[in-house]
MITI-204321 format. One line per field, with one value per residue (C-alpha): residue number from 1; residue in three letters; z, x, y. Coordinates in nm, 4 decimals. Example, Ala and Ser with C-alpha at 12.3 -4.5 7.8 and 13.67 -1.06 7.14 Angstrom:
resi = (1|2) .
resn = (ALA|SER) .
Z = (0.7800|0.7140) .
X = (1.2300|1.3670) .
Y = (-0.4500|-0.1060) .
This chain:
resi = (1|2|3|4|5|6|7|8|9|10|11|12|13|14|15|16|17|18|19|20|21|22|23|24|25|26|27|28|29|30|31|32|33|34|35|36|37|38|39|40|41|42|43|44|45|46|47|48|49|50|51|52|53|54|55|56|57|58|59|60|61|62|63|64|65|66|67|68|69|70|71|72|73|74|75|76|77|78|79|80|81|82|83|84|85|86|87|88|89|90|91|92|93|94|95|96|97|98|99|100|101|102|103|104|105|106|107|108|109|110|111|112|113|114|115|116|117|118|119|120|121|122|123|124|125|126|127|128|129|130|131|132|133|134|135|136|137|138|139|140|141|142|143|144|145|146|147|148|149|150|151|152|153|154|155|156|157|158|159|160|161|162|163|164|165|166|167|168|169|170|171|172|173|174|175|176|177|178|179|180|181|182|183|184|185|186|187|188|189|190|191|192|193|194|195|196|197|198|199|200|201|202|203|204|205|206|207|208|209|210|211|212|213|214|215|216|217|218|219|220|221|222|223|224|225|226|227|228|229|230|231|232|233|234|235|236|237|238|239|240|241|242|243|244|245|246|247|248|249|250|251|252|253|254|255|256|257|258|259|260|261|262|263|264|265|266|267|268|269|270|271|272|273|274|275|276|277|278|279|280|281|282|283|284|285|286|287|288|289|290|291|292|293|294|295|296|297|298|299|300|301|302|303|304|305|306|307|308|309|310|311|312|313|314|315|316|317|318|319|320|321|322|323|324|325|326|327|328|329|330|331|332|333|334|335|336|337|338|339|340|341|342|343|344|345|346|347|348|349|350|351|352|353|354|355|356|357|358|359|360|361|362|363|364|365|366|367|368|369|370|371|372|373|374|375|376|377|378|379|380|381|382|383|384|385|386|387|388|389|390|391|392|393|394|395|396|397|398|399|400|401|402|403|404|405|406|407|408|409|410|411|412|413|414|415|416|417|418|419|420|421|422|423|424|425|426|427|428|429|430|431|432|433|434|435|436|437|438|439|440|441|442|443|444|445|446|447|448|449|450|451|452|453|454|455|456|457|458|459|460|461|462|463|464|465|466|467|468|469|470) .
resn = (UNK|UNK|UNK|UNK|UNK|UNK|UNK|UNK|UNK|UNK|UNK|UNK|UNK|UNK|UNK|UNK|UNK|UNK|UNK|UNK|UNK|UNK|UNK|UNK|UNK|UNK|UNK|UNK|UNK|UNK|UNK|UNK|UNK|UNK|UNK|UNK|UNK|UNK|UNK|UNK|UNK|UNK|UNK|UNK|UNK|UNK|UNK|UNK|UNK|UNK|UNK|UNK|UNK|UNK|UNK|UNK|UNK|UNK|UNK|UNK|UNK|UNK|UNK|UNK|UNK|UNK|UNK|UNK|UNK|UNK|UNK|UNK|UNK|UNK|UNK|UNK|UNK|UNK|UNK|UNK|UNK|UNK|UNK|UNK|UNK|UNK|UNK|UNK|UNK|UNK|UNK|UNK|UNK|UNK|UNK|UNK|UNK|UNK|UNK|UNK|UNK|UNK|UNK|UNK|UNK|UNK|UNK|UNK|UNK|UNK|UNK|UNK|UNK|UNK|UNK|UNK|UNK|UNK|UNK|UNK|UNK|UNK|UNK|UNK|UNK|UNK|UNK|UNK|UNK|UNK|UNK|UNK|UNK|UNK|UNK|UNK|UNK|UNK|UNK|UNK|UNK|UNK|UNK|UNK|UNK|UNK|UNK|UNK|UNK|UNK|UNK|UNK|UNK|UNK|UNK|UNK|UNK|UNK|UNK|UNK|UNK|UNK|UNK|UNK|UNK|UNK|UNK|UNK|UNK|UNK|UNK|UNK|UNK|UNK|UNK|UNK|UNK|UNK|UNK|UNK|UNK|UNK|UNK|UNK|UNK|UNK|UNK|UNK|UNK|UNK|UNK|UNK|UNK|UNK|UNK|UNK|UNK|UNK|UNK|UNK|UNK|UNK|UNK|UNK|UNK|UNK|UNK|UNK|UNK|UNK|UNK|UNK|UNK|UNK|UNK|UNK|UNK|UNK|UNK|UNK|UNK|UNK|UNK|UNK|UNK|UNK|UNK|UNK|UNK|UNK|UNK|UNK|UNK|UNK|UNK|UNK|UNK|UNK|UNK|UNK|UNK|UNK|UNK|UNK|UNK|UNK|UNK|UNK|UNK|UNK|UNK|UNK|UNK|UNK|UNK|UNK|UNK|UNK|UNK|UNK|UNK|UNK|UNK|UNK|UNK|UNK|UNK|UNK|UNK|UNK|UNK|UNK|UNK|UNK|UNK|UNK|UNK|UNK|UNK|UNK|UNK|UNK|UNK|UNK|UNK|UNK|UNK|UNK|UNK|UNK|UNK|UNK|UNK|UNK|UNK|UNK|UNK|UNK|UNK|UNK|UNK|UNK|UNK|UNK|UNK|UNK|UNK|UNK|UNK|UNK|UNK|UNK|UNK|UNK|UNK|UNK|UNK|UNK|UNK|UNK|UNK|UNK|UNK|UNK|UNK|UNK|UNK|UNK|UNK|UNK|UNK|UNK|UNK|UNK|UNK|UNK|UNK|UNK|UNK|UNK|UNK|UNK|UNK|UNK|UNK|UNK|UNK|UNK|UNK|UNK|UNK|UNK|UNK|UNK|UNK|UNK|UNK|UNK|UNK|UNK|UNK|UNK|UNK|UNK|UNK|UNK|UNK|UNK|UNK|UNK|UNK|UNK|UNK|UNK|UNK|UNK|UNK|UNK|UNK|UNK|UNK|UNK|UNK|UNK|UNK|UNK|UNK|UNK|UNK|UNK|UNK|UNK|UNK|UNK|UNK|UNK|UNK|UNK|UNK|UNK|UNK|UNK|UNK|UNK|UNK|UNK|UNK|UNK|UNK|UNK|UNK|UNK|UNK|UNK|UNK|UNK|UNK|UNK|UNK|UNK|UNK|UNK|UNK|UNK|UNK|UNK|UNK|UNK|UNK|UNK|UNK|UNK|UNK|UNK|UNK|UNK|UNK|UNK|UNK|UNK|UNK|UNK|UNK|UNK|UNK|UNK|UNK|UNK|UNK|UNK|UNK|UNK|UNK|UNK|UNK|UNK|UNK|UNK|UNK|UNK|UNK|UNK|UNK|UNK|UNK|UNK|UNK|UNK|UNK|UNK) .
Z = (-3.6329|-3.4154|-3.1997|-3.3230|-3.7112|-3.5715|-3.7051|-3.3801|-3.4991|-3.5182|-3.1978|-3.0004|-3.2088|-3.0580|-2.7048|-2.7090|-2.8421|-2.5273|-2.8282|-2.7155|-2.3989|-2.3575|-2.2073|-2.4965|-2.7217|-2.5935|-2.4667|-2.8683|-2.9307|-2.6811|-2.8086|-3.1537|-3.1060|-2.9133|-3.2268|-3.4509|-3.2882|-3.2552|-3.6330|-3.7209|-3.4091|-3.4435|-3.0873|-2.8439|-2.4841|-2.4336|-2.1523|-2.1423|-1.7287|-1.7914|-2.0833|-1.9259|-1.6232|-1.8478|-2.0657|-1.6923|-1.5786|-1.9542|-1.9176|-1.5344|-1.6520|-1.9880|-1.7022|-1.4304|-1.7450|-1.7538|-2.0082|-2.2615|-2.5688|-2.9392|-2.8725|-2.5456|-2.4454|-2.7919|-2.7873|-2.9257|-2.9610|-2.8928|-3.1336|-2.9022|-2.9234|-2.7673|-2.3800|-2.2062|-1.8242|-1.6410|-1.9284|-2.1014|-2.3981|-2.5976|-2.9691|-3.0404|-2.8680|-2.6345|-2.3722|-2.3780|-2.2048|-1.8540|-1.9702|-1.7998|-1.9005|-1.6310|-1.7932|-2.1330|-2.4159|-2.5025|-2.7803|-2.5563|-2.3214|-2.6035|-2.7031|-2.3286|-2.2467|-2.5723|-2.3696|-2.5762|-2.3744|-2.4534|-2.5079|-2.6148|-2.7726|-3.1313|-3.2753|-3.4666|-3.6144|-3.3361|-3.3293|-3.5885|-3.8540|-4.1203|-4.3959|-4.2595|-3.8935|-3.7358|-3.4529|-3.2244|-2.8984|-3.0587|-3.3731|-3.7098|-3.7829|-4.0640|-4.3505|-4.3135|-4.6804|-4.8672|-4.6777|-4.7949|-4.8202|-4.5777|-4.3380|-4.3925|-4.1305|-3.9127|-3.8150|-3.9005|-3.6200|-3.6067|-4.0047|-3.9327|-3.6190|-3.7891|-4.0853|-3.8870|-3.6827|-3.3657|-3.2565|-3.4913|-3.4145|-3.4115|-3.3508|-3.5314|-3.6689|-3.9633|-4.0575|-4.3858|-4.4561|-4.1471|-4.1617|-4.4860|-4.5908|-4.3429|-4.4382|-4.8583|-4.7532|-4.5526|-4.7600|-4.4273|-4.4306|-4.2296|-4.2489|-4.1866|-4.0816|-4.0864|-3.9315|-3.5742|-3.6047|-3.3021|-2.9679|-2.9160|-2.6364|-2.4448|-2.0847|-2.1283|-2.4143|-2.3385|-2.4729|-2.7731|-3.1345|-3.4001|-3.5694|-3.8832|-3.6527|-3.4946|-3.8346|-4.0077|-3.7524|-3.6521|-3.4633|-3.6307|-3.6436|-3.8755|-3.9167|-4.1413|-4.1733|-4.3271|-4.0459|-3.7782|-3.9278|-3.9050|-3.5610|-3.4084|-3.5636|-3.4521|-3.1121|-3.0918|-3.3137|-3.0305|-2.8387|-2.5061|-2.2817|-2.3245|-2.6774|-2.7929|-3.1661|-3.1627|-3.3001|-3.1729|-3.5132|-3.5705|-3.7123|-3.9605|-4.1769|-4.3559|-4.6722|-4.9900|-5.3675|-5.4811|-5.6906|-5.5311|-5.7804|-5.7115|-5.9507|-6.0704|-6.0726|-6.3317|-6.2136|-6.1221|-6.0221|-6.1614|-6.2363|-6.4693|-6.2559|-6.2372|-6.4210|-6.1695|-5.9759|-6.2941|-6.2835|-5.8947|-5.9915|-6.2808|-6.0847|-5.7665|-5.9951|-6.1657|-5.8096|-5.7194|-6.0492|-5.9753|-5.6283|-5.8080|-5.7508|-6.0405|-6.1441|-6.3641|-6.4564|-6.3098|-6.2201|-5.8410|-5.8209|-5.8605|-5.5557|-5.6201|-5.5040|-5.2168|-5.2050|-5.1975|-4.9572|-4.6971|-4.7308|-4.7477|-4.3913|-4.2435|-4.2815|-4.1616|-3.8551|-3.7821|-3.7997|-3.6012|-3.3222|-3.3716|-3.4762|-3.1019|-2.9540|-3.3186|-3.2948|-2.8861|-2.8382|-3.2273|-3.3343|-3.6655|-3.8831|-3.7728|-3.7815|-4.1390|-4.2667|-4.0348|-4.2449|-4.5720|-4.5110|-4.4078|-4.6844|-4.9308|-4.7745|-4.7537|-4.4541|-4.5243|-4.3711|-4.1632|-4.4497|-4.6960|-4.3722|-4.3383|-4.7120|-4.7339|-4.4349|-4.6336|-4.9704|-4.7732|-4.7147|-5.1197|-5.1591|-4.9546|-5.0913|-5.4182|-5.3087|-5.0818|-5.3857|-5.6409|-5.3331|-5.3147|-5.6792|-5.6308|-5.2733|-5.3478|-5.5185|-5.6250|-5.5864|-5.6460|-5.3415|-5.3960|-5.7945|-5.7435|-5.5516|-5.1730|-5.1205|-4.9111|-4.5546|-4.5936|-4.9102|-4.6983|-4.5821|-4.9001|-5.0479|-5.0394|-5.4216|-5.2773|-5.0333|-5.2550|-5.5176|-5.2912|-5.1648|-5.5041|-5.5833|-5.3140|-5.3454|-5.2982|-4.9402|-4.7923|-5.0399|-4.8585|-4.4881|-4.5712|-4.6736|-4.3858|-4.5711|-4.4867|-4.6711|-4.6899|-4.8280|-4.8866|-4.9860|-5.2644|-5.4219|-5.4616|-5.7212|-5.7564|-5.4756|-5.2501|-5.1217|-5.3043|-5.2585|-5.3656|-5.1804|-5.1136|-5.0066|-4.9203|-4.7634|-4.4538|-4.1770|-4.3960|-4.3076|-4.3337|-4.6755|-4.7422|-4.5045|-4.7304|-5.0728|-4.8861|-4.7794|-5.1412|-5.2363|-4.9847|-5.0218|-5.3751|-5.3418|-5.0384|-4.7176|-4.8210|-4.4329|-4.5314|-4.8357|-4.6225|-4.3382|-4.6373|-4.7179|-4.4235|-4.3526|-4.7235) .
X = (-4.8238|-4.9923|-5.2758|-5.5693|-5.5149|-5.5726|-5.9152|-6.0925|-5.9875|-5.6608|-5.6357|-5.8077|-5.5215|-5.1907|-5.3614|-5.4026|-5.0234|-4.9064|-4.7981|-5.0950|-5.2672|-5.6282|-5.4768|-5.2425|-5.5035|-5.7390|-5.4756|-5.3915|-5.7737|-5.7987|-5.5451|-5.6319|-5.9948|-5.8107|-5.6162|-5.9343|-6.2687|-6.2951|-6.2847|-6.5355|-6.7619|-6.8615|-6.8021|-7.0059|-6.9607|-6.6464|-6.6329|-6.2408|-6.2008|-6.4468|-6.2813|-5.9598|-6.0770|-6.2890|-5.9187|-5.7079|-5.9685|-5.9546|-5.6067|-5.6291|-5.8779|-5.6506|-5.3562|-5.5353|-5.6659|-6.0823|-6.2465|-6.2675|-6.5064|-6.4561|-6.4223|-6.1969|-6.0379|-6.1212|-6.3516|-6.6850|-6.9017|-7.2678|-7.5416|-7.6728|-8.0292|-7.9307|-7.9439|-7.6284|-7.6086|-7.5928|-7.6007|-7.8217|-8.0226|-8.0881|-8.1124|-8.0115|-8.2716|-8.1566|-8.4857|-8.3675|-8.0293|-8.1151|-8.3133|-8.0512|-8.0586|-8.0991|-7.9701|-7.7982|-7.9649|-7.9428|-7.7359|-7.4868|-7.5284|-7.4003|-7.0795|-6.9609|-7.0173|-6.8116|-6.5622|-6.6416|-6.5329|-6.7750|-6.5535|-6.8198|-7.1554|-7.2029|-7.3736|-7.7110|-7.9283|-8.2213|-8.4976|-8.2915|-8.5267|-8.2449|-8.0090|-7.7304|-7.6086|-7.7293|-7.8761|-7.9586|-7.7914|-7.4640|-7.4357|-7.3002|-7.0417|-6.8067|-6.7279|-6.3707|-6.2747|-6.4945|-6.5726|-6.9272|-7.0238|-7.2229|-7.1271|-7.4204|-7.7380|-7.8605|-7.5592|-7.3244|-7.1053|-7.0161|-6.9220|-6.7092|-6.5748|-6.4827|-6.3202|-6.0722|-6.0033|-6.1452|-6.1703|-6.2394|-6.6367|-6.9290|-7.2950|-7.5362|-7.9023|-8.1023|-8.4659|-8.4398|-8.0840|-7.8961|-7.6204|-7.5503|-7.5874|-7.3374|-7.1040|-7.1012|-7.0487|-6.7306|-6.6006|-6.6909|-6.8520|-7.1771|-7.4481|-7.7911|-7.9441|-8.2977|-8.5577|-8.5723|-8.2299|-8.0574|-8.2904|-8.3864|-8.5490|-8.4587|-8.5924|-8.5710|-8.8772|-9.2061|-9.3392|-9.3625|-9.2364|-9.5132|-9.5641|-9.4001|-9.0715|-9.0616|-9.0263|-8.7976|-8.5649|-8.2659|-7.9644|-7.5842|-7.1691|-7.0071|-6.6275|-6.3193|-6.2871|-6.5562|-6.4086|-6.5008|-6.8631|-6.8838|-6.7886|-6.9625|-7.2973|-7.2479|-7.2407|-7.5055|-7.6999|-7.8336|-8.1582|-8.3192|-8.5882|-8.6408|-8.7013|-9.0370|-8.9721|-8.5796|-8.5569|-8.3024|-8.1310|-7.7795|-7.5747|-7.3624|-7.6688|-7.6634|-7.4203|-7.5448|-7.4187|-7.1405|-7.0612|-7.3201|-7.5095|-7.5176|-7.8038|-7.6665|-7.9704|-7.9792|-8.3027|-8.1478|-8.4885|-8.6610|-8.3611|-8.0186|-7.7391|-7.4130|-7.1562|-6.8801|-7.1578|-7.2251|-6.8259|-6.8472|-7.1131|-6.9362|-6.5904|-6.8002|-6.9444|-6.5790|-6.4557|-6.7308|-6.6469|-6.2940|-6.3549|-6.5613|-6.8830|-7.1573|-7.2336|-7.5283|-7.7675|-8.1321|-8.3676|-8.5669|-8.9164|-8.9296|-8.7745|-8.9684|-9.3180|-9.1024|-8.9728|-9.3319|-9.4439|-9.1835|-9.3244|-9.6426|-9.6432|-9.3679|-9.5004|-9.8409|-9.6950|-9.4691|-9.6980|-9.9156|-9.6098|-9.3814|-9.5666|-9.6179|-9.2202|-9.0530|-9.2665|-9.2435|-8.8865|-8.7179|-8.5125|-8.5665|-8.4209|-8.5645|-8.9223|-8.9093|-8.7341|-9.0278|-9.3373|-9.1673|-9.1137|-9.4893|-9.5980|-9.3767|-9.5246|-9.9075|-10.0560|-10.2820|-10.6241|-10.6800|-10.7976|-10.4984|-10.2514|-10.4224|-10.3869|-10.0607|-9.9440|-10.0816|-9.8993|-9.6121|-9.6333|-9.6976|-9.3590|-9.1698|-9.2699|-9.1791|-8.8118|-8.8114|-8.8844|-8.6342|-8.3304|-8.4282|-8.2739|-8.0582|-7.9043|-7.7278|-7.8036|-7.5858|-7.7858|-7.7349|-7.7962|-7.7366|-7.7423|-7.5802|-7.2592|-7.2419|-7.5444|-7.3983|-7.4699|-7.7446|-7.9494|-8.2423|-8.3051|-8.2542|-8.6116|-8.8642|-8.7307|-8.4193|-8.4637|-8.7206|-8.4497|-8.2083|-8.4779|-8.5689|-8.2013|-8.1732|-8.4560|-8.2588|-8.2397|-8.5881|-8.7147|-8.4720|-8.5960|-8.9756|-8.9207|-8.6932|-8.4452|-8.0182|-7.8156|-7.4479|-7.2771|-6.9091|-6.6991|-6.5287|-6.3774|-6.4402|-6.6926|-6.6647|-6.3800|-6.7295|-6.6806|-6.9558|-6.9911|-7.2281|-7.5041|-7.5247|-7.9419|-7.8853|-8.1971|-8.3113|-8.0763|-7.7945|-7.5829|-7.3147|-7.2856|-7.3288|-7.0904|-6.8483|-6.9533|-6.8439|-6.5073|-6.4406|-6.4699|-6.2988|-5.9915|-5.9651|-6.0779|-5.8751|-5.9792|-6.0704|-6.0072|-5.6320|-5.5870|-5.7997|-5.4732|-5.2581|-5.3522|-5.3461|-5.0134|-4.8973) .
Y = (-5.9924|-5.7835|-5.9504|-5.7175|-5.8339|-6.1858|-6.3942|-6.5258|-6.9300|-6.8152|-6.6101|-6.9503|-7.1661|-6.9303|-6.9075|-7.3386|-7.3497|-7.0991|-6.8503|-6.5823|-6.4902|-6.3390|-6.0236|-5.9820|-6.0182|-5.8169|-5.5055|-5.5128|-5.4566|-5.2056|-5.0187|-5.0298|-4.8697|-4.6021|-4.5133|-4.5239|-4.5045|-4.1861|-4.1174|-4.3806|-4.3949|-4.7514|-4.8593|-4.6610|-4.8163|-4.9798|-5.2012|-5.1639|-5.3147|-5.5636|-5.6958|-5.6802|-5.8656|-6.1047|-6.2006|-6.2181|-6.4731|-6.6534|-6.6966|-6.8246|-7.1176|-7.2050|-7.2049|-7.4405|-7.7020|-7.6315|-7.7398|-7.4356|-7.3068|-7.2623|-6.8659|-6.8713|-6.5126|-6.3668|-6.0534|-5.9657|-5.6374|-5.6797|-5.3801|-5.1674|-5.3382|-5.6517|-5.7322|-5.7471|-5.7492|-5.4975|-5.2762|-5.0164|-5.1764|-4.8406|-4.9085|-4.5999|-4.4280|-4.1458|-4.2063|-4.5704|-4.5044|-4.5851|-4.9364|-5.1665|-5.5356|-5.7719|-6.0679|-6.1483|-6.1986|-6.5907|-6.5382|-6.2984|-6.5967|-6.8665|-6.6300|-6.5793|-6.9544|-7.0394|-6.8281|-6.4791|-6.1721|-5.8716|-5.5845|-5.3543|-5.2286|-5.1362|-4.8487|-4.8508|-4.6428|-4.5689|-4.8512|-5.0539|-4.8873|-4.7847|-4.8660|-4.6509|-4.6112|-4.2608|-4.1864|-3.8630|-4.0673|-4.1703|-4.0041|-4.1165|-4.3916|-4.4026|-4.6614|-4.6928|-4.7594|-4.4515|-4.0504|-4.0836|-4.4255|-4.5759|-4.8711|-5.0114|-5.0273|-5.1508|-5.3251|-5.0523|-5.0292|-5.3879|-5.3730|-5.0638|-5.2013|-5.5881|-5.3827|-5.1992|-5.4283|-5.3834|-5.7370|-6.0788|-6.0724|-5.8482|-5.9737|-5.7648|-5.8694|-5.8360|-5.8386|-5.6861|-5.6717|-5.5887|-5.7941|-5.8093|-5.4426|-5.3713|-5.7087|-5.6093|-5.2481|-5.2963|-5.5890|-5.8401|-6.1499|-6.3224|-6.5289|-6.4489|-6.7584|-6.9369|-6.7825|-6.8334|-7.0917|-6.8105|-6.7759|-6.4386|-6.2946|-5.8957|-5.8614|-5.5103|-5.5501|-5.4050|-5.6540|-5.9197|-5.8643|-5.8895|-6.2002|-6.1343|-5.9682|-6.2962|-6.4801|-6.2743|-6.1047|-6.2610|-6.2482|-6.3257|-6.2096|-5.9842|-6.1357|-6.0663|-6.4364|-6.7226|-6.9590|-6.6999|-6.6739|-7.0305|-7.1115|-6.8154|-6.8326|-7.2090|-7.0974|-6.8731|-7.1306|-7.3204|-7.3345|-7.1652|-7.2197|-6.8269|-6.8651|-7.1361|-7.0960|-7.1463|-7.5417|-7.7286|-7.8143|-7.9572|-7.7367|-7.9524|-8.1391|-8.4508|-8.4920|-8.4036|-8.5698|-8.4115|-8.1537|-7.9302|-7.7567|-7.4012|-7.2042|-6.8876|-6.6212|-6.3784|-6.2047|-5.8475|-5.7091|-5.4317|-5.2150|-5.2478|-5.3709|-5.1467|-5.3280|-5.3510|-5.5740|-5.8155|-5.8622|-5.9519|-6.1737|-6.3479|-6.3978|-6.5529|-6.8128|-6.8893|-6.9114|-7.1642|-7.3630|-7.3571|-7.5078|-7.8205|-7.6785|-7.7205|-7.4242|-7.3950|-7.0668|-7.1052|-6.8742|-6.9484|-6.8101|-6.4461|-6.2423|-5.9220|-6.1310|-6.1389|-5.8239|-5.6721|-5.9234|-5.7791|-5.4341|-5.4256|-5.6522|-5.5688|-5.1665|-5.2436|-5.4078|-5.1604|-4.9010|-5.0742|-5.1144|-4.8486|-4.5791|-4.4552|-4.5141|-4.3420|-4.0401|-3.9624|-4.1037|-4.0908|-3.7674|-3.6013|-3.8647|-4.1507|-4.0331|-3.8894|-4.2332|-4.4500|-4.2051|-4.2233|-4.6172|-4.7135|-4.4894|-4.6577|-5.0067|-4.8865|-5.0634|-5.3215|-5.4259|-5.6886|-5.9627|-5.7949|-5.8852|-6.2254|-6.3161|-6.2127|-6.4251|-6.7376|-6.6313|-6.5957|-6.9475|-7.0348|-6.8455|-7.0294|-7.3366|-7.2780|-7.1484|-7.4674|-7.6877|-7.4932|-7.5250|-7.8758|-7.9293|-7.6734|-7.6989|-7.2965|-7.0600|-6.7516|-6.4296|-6.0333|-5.8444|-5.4972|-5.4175|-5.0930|-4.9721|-4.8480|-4.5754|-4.2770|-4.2617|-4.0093|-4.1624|-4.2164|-3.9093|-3.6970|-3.7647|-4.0530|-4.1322|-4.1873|-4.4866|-4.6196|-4.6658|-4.8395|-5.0513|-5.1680|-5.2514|-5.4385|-5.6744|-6.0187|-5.8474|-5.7689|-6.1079|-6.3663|-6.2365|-6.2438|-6.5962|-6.6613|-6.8394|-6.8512|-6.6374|-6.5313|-6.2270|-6.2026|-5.8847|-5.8931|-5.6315|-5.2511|-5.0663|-4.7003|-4.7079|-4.9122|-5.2441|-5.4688|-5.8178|-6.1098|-6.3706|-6.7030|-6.8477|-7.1869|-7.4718|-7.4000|-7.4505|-7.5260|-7.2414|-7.4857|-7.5112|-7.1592|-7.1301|-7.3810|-7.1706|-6.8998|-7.0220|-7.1075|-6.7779|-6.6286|-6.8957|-6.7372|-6.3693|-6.3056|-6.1003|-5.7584|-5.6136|-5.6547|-5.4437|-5.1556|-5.1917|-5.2150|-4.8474|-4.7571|-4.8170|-4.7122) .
């Protein structure tokens, strides 16, 4: 098998049994973006030296006996928002290119000291402020399995890059979908965890996120493989001094009675779900059932409170901290999406922000309570397939309509709970896939539900090189 189609657990497995080196693994990587990146532009700074350097020293330390992390000699791309050293931090943003990071992010810290090799940066729509990947600096990247779909966004690079196979593990991040847009639309998996449960912190910020950022943004990986989700978003999963709100929180929690219930949701939102999604839905469940979960239909607390809740203050803070930067340093596309966004959210007033900080609070306690009977629960997340690569800048009707179809997205980051997506089969030729919210920091059993499905379903990424080589 060649090295690139390797899963990072895998890789780490041949390297301990002497069957793999680092530089082997990584020259296959290497050489695989050079066949393909320049169709799908999802890699935008390769660090080719330093990642060859990086996998000569990995080997050198497996050969001399150190002690060695969960990720040794296997690579990882960082999104372009995300501090690594000695690097640009842009975010897309063309006046951004010369903002050079002097120190890694923690969670770029966590992956290299779990023996990660950073082999290069991701592209992202500029400011992170989109559901597909564009931006005036870098440009446009491609879904790999569809022309016209999109790859999903913010995170789009690392979707496109994990699909085709440019490495076992892309980090990414997500404060209203941005991992798992990108994860369903390339038929990938990830978690986005609790709020706060990864450290973040960029020295090449201005200054502080909002409030509301702070509580819903976070930081995860974008894999082929449930296993890699797992042990990377372990890894990055840990606290730093840089970061006062990241708790320091076991990953593995306490054992629960057996069979975990898992609620299956039928509350589509606001709009009629496209069949093929319904079907994804139905075979998840029978897939959790099979596995010896209890699967039983419940409805939580209504997501679109949530779903509101999210845009009406996440828009007033963002116009309150954006609005400046996306007009003087944004290109065409990012400024029309920002003004069509904040007037799609309103902005509130300061006692409309205040109260709806405090209901945020009633909502999470009544998902809190409903996961406490139900540890899981099965969720839509986008009712409709794959939305091209341009929907949000055709009109304002547009976005609107994939934001409202996607409501189990934006509602599950407003109230900051874990959730997993999984692709899992195509719908109109688009990978879809389904959602897993779990309790708060128990990413491990969504991580497990996950699994199950996967074990089952199979890893999309392989009928994609299946095609490809057809």
């Amino acid at each position: 098998m060649d090295p690139w189609r390797l899963s990072a657990v895998d890789a780490v497995r041949l390297q301990e049994a002497g069957e793999l080196s680092s530089v082997e693994l990584i020259e296959s990587v290497l050489e695989r973006i050079e066949q393909h990146n320049g169709d799908l532009n999802a890699i935008v700074a390769l660090d080719a030296n330093g990642a060859r350097a990086a996998a000569a020293e990995a080997d050198h330390r497996r050969a001399a006996g150190d002690q060695l992390g969960p990720l040794h000699g296997v690579p990882v791309t960082i999104k372009a928002n995300l501090d690594v050293e000695g690097q640009p931090t842009t975010s897309g943003v063309a006046a951004f290119a010369d903002k050079i990071a002097p120190a890694d992010a923690p969670s770029v810290g966590h992956l290299r000291r779990a023996g990660a090799i950073v082999i290069g940066r991701t592209n992202m729509p500029e400011f992170g402020f989109r559901g597909a990947t564009e931006s005036s600096l870098y440009g446009t990247t491609r879904n790999p399995w569809h022309p016209v779909a999109s790859p999903g966004g913010s995170s789009g690079g690392a979707s496109a890059a994990a699909a085709m196979g440019f490495g076992p593990l892309h980090q990414g991040s997500d404060i209203g979908g941005s991992l798992r847009f990108p994860a369903g639309g390339c038929g990938l998996a990830t978690v986005k965890p609790t709020s706060c449960r990864v450290p973040a912190n960029n020295l090449t910020s201005s200054g502080e996120r909002g409030l509301l950022s702070q509580l819903m943004s976070v930081q995860g990986i974008i894999t082929r493989h449930v296993a890699d989700t797992r042990v990377a978003t372990k890894v990055m999963a840990q606290p730093s001094p840089r970061d006062p709100n990241c708790p320091p929180v076991p990953w593995d929690g306490p054992p629960i009675p057996t069979p975990i219930t898992i609620a299956v949701s039928d509350d589509w939102g606001i709009h009629e779900p496209h069949p093929g999604l319904v079907d994804l839905h139905r075979r998840a469940a029978d897939h959790l059932s099979d596995a010896g979960y209890q699967v039983i239909e419940a409805d939580p607390p209504p997501i679109e409170d949530a779903y509101r809740g999210w845009f009406s203050l996440a828009t007033t803070e963002a116009a309150i901290g954006m609005t400046p930067a996306v007009h003087r340093f944004g290109g065409e596309s990012i400024r029309t999406v920002f003004d069509w966004t904040i007037e799609m959210g309103g902005v509130l007033d300061r006692d409309d922000y205040v109260a709806g900080l405090g209901a945020r609070t009633a909502m999470m306690r009544a998902w809190d309570q409903f996961l406490d009977e139900h540890p899981l629960v099965l969720t839509p997340f986008l009712t409709m397939p794959m939305y091209d690569v341009d929907f949000d800048t055709q009109c304002p009707e547009s976005m609107v309509g994939v934001a409202e179809r996607a409501m189990h997205a934006f509602g599950i980051n407003f109230l900051g709970l874990p959730a997993g997506v999984i692709g899992m089969d195509l719908v109109e030729d688009k990978p879809s896939g389904v959602q897993i919210v779990g309790r708060r920091y128990r990413e491990d059993l969504i991580c497990d539900a996950l699994e199950a499905i996967e074990q089952r379903n199979g890893v999309m990424s392989h009928r994609l090189w299946e095609r490809e080589s057809a």
